[in-house]
N, C-alpha and C positions, 0 to 999 in steps of 0.2 A: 504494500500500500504506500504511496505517495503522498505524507501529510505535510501540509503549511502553517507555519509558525510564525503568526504576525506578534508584533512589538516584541520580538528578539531580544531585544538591549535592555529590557528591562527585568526586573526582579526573577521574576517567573518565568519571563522570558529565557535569562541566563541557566536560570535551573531546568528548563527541558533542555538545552544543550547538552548539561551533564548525564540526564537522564535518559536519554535516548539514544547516547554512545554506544554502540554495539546491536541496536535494534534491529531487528530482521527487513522492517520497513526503514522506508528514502525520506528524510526530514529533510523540509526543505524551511529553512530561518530565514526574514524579513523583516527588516524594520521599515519607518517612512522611506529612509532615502531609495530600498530600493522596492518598494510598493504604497502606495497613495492608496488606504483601504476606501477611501471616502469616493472614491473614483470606481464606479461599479464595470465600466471599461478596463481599467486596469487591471480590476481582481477578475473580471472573466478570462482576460488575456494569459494570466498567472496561472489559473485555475487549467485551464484548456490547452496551454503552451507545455504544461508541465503533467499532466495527466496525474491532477489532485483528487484526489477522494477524500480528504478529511480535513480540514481547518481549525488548528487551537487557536482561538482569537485572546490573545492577553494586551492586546494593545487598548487602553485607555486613557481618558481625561481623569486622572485623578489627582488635582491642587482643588482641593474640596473648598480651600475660602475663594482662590482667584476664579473657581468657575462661576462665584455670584455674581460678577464682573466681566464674564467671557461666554456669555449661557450660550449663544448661539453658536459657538463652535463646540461649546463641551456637547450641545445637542448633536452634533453632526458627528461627532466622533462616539460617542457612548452610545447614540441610538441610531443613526441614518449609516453610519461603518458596518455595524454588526446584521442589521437590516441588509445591508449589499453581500455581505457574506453567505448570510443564506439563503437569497434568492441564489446565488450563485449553486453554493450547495443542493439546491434542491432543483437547479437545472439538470447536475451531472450527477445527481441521488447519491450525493457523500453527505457524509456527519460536519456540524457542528459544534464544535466543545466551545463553551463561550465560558469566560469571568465575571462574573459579577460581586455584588457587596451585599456587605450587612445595612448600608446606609439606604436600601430598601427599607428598614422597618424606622421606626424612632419615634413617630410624628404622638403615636399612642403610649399612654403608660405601662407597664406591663414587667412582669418580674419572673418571668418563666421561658426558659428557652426557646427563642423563636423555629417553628416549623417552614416546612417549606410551600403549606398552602396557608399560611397567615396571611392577610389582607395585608397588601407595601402601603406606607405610609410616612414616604420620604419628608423630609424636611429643609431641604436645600436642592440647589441645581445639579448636583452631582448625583444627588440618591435616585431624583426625579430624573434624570437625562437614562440612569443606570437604570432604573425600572422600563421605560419605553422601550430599551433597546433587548431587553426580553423578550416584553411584548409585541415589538417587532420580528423578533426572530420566531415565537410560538406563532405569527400570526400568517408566515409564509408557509410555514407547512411542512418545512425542511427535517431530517431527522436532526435531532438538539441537543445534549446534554448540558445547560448550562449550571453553571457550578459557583455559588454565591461561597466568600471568603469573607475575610476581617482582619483586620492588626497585621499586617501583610510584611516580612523582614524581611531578610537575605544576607550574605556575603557581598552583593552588589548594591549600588547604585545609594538614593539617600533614602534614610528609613528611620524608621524611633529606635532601634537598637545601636544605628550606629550612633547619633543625634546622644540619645542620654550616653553612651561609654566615654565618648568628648565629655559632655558636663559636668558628670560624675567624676572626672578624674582633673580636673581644671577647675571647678569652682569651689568654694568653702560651702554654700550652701543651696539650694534648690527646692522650687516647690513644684506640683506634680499632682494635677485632678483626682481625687479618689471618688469623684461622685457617677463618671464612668464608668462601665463594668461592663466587659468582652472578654473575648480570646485570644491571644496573640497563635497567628501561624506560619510557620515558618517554610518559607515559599518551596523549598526541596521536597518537603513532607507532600506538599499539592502536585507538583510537577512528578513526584513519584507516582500517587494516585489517578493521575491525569494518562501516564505513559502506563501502568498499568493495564486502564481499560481499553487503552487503544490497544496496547501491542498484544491484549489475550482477549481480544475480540468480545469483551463483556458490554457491550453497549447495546448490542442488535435485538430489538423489543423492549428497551429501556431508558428510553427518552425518556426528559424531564426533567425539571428544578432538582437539584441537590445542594444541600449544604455541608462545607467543610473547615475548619479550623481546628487546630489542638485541641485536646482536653484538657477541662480544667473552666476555669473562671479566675478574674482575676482586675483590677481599678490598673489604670495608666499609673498610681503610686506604687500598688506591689509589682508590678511592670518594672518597674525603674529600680525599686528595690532588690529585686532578683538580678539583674542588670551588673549592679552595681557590687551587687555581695560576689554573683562568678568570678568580675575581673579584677575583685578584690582590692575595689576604690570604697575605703574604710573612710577618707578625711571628709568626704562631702556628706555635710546635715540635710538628709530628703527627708520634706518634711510635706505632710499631704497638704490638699486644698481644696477649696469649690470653684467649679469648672466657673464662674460668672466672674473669677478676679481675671482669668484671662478672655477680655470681651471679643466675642470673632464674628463674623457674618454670620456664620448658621450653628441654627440651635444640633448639636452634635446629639447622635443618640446616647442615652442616659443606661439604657441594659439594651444590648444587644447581640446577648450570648448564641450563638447556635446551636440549636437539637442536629443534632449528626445520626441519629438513628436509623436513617433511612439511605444515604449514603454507605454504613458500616454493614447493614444486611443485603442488598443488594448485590453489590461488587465484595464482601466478602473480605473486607479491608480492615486491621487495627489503626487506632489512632496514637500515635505517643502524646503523652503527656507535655504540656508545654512548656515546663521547667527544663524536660531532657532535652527538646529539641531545641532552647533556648542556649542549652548549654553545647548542643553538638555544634548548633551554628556561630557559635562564638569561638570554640576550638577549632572550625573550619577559616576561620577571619582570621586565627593566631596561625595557622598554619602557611597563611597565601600571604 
């Protein structure tokens, strides 16, 4: 099989390179410069030049405050990109694995792990642009897995892991949301799960929303805590806060854990814990 890897260079991006090393299937990796998804011309040209049958779409708008500022391209890229993707896919009847967010839910209060047929109830341009572009893909018709994420790190690019290991080791003292409360996941863990169902062929009759992130629960404070205690940055005072002393454009969602239930019986998948994978990806970052 011949799969296409749009936003390459980024997080999740760099983690299916690693992941897909040795794969029996031809990955073929793109970023903007050498595919324009926004361009439904382009991506048939790609699709059809290359005899693609399956598309990881990890390319996104995610600057969650500049996109209150930038709506109508974060629209063109989170919803009318991923929309051309699957008209495409469902020309040449290949799959679409798309990325999506937790910044789907927030708008309602709620204290119980979000599902994947919970009502979306974005509260900014990014969660709204991110939910459309779903429902654009559910509304072509194309075979789909799309796969809702959160707290998204890596060894690559910039991310809250690398961000607090800087602060934490550079400042005397720090404050840190604790009114927050997700999952952090650690983009390899995804990229693993992602290359599994493609390259063991567990997708076929099982389209449909899934959600995945680490196990566990946990505030942006014990986030930065566990952060801080790995790389054994003892002199910085992290000390918690309410999310309203740092004032942003959008109201951030408050609990936006995800139920992973239905991803882990399906494909047949463990989840790690988010402490260990916090700690392998920080021992991957010591090692490169």
């Amino acid at each position: 099989m011949n799969i296409l890897v749009t936003g390459a260079n980024g997080q999740l991006g760099n983690e299916m390179q690693i992941v897909s090393k040795g794969s029996r299937d031809k990955y073929l990796f793109t970023d903007v410069a050498e595919l324009d998804i926004t361009d439904i011309a382009a991506v048939r040209k790609m699709v059809n030049d290359n005899n693609v049958e399956a598309i990881v779409n990890c390319a996104a708008y995610t600057n969650v405050d500049k996109a209150e500022d930038d709506a109508e391209f974060c629209e063109v890229l989170n919803a009318k990109a991923p929309e051309n993707l699957a008209i495409v896919m469902k020309e040449v009847g290949g799959l679409l694995v798309h990325i999506s967010t937790d910044y789907v839910f927030g708008g309602d209060p709620y204290n119980t792990p979000c599902g994947e047929d919970q009502k979306g109830t974005p509260t900014g341009v990014y969660g709204k642009t991110k939910l459309q572009g779903e429902q654009n893909i559910i509304a072509t018709g194309c075979k789909h897995i799309i796969i809702r994420t959160a707290w998204l790190y890596s060894e690559f690019g910039k991310n809250f892991v690398k961000t607090m290991l800087n602060l934490t080791s550079t400042k005397p003292s720090l404050k840190v949301v604790f009114d927050q409360v997700g999952t952090p996941t650690y983009a390899l863990d995804l990229a693993a799960v992602i290359f599994d169902i493609i390259e063991n062929r567990k997708c076929e009759g099982r389209e449909g929303i899934y959600h995945f992130s680490n196990e566990g629960v946990c505030s942006w404070y014990d986030f930065t805590k566990m952060i801080a205690e790995i790389a054994g940055n003892k002199e910085c005072d992290i000390q918690p806060c309410h999310s309203d002393e740092f004032p942003s454009k959008v109201v951030r969602p408050s609990y936006s854990v995800l139920d992973k239930t239905k991803i882990k019986n399906t494909f047949d998948i463990k989840i790690p814990y988010w402490t260990d994978s916090l700690r392998m990806c920080m021992k991957n970052m010591a090692n490169n």
